[in-house]
C-alpha positions in Angstrom: -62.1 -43.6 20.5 -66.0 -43.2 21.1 -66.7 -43.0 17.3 -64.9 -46.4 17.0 -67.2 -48.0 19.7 -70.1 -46.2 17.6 -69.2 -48.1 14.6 -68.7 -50.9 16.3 -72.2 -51.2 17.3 -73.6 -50.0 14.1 -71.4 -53.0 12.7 -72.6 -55.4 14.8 -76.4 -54.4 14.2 -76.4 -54.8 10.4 -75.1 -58.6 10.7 -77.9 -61.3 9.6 -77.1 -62.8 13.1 -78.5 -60.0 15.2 -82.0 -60.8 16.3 -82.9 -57.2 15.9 -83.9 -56.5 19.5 -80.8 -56.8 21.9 -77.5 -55.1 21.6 -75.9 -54.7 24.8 -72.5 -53.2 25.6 -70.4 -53.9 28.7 -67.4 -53.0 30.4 -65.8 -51.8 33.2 -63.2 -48.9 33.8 -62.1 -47.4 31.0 -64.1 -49.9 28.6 -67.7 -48.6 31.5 -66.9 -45.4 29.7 -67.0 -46.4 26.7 -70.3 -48.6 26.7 -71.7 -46.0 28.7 -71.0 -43.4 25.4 -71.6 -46.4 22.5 -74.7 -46.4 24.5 -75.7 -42.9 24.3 -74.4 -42.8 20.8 -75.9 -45.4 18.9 -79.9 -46.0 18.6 -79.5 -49.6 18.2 -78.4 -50.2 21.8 -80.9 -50.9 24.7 -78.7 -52.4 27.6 -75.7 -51.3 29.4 -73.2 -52.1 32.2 -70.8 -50.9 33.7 -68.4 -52.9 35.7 -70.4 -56.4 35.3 -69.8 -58.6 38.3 -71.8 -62.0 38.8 -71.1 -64.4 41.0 -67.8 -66.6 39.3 -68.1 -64.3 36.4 -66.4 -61.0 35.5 -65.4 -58.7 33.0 -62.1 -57.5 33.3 
């Protein structure tokens, strides 16, 4: 499951799109565990959250 989100990210970081500077993985429970390990994993990350809740805004 953690390699997955690893890949994921690496995916995500070789796309023209990506500016190159931000990759930032969030989520809450189950999915807090795994950005907190995609995190520690892969190089190309430099945020995290866990459990992200702003004011009439939430990630389930």
């Amino acid at each position: 499951m953690f390699l997955l989100c690893y890949q994921a990210a690496r995916y995500l970081a070789s796309l023209e799109a990506w500016d190159g500077k931000r990759l930032v993985v969030c989520g809450s429970s189950q999915g807090g565990a795994k950005a907190l390990a995609t995190a520690y994993l892969s190089e190309k990350v430099n945020a995290v959250c866990d459990g992200l809740e702003l004011k009439g805004f939430s990630i389930p």
